[in-house]
C-alpha positions as CSV (number, residue, x, y, z in Angstrom):
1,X,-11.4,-19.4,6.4
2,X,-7.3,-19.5,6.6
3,X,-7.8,-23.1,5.0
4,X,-10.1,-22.0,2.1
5,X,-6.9,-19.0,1.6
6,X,-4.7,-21.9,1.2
7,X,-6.3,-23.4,-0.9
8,X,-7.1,-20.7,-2.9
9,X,-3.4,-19.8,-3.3
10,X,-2.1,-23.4,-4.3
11,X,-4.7,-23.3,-7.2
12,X,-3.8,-20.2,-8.1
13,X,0.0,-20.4,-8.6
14,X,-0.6,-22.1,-12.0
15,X,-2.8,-19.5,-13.5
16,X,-1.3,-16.9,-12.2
17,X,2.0,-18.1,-13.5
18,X,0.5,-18.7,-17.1
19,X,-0.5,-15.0,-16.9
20,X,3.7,-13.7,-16.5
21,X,5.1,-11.1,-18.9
22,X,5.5,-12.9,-22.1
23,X,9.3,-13.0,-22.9
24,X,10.1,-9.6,-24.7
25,X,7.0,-7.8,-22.4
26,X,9.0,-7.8,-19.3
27,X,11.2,-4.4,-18.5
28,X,14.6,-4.3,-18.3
29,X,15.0,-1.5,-16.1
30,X,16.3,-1.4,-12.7
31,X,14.8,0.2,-10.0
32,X,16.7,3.3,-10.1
33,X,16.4,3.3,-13.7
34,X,12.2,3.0,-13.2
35,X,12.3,5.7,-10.6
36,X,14.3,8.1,-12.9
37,X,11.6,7.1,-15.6
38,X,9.0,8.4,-13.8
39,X,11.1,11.8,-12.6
40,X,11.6,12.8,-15.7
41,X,7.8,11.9,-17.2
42,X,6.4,14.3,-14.5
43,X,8.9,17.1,-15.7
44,X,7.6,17.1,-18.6
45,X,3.6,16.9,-16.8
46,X,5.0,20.0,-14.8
47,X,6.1,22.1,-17.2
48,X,3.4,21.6,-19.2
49,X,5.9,19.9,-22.2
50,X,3.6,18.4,-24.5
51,X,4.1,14.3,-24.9
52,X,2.7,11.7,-27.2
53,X,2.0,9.0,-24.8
54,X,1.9,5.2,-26.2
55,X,-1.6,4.9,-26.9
56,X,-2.4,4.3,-30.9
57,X,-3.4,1.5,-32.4
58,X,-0.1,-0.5,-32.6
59,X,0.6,0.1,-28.9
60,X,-2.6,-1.3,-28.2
61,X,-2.3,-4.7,-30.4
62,X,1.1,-4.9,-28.8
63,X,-0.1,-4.9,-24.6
64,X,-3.0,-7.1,-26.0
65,X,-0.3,-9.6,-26.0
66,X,1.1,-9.5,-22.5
67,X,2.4,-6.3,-20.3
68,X,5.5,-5.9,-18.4
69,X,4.7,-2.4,-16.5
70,X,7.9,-0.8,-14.7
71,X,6.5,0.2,-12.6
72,X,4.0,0.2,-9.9
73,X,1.8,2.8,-8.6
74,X,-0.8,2.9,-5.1
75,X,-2.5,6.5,-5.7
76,X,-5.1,8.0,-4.4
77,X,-8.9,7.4,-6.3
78,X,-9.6,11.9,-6.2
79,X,-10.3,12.3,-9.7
80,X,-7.3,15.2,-9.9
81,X,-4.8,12.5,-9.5
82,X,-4.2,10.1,-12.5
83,X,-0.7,8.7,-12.2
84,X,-0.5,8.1,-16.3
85,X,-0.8,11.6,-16.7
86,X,1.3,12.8,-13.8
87,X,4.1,10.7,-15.3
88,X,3.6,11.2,-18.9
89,X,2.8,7.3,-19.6
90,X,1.1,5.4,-22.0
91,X,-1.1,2.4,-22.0
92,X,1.2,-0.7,-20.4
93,X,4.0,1.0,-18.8
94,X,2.4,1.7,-15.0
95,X,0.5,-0.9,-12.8
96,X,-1.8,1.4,-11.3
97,X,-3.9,0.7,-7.7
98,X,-6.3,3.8,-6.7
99,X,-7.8,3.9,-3.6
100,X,-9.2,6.8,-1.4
101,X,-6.3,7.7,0.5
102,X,-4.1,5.0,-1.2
103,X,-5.0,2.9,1.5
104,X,-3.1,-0.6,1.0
105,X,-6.1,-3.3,1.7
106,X,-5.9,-7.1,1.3
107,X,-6.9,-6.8,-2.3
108,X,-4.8,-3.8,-3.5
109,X,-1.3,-5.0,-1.7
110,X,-2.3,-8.5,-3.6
111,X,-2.4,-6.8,-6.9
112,X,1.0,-5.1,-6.1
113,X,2.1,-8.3,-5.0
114,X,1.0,-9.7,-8.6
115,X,2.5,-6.4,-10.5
116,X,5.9,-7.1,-8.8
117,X,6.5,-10.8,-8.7
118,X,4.6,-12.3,-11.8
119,X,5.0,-9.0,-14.6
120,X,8.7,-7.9,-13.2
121,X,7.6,-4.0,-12.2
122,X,11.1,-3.1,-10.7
123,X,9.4,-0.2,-8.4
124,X,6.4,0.6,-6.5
125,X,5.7,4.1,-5.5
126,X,2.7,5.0,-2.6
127,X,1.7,8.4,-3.5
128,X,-0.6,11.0,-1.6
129,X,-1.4,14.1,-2.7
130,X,-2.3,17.4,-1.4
131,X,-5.8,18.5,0.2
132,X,-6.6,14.5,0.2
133,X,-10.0,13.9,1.9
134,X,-9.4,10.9,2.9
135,X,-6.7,12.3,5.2
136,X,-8.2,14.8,5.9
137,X,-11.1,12.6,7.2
138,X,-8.6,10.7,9.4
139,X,-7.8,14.1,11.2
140,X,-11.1,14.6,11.6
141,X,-11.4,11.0,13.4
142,X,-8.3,11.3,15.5
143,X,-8.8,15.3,16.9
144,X,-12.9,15.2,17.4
145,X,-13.5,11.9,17.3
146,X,-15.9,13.0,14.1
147,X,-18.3,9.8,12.3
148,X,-19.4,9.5,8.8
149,X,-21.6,7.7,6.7
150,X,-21.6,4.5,5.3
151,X,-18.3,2.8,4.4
152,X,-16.1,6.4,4.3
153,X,-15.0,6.1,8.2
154,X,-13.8,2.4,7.5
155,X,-11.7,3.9,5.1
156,X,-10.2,7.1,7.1
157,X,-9.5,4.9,10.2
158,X,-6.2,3.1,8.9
159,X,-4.9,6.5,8.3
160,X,-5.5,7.8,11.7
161,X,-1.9,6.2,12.9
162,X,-0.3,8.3,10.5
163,X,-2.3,11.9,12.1
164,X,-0.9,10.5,15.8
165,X,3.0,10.8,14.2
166,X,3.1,13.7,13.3
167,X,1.2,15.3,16.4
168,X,3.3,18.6,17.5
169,X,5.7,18.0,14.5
170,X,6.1,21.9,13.0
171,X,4.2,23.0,9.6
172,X,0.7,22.2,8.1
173,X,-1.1,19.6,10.1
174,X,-3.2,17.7,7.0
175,X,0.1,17.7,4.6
176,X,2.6,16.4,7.2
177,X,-0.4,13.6,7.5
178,X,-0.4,13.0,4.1
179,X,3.3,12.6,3.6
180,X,3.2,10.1,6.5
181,X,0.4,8.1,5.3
182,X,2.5,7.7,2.4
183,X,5.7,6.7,4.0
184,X,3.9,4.5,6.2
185,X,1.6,2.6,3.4
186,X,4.5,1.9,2.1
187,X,6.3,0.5,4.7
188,X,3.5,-1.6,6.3
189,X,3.0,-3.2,2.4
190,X,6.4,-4.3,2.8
191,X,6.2,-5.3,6.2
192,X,3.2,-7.2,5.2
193,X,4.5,-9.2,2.2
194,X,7.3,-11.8,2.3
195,X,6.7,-11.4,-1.9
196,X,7.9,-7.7,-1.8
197,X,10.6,-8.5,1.0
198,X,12.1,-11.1,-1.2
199,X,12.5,-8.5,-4.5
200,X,13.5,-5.8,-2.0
201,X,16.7,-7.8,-0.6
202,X,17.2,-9.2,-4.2
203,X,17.6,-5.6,-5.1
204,X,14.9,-6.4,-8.0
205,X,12.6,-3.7,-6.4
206,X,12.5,-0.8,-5.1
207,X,9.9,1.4,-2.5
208,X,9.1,4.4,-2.5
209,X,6.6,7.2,-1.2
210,X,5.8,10.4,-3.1
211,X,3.4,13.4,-2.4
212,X,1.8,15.2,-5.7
213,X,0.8,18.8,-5.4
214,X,-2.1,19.7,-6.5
215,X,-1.7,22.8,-8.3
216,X,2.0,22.6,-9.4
217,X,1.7,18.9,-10.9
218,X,5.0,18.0,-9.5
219,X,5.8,14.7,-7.2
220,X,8.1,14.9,-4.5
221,X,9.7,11.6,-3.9
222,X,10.3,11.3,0.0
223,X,13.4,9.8,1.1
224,X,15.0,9.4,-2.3
């Protein structure tokens, strides 16, 4: 198996390198410049500011050339939480990952890995949200030791590390979960990938987690 991985990579390196942000595509902006991007497009999803995201005709014949998103985005798959809305973006600018509980798998930290090292995306932001299932699911697991159906407890289960740390820690139970999961997805994707280690120290990337609220439409960043 690890053989037919290695393989696979070496193979891949070519196409996936054909497949870079086309010169002009790729962002220029730093990471602080991405994350500030992103604050100020979900000010404007808040307060209910009306925005004409990049989505016509011309924007489309223009990313049917090549994209160079800046940045990128492991969300949640709840149908309330669509990071191009919550940031006020248009079609091309966010490299977007949704799983239930933005769990990082094999396959989504790969697509990260491609979003950051082949089209230049400058940040990645792991966001939960509030009332997420998924965590909530994971609580379930860790305090009763509950089961569910199909595939849904293979999801909860990597989240149940994240219900253990904040065990006794003062305010609600399921949103200090959530806000861990989120700090911790995005600490075990870096801990997991020499790519996103090697943009990290270069400065060419930064990580962050966020939580989205639900009703207000705002995302805190945590930590920065």
């Amino acid at each position: 198996m690890a053989a037919a991985a290695g393989l696979f990579a070496a193979t891949a390196v070519a196409p996936m390198a054909a497949r870079a942000a086309p010169e002009g595509f790729k962002t220029r902006l730093t990471p602080d410049e991405a994350l500030r991007a992103l604050r100020e497009g979900n000010e404007r999803f808040a307060a209910d500011t009306p925005f004409r995201p990049e989505i016509g005709t011309a924007r489309r014949a223009a990313t049917a050339r090549g994209q160079g998103p800046f940045a990128a985005i492991v969300a949640c798959a709840d149908s309330r939480v669509a990071p191009e809305l919550v940031f006020s973006r248009g079609i091309g600018e966010l490299f977007v990952v949704r799983t239930a509980g933005n769990v990082a798998d094999a396959v989504a930290l790969g697509s990260i890995e491609y979003s950051v090292a082949v089209l230049g995306s400058p940040l990645l932001v792991v966001m939960g949200h509030g009332s997420c299932g998924a965590v909530a699911a994971a609580v379930e697991m860790a305090e009763k030791n509950a089961t569910f159906p199909g595939s849904i407890g293979e999801v909860a289960r990597p989240i149940v590390p994240a219900v253990h740390a904040v065990r006794g820690r003062s305010g609600d139970k399921l949103g200090n979960a959530i806000r861990e999961n989120a700090m911790m997805v995005a600490q075990g994707m870096i801990a997991r990938s020499p790519v996103l280690q090697d943009a990290v120290a270069k400065n060419k990337l930064r990580v962050i987690a966020a939580h989205y609220g639900l009703a207000d439409g705002r995302v805190e960043f945590l930590g920065g």
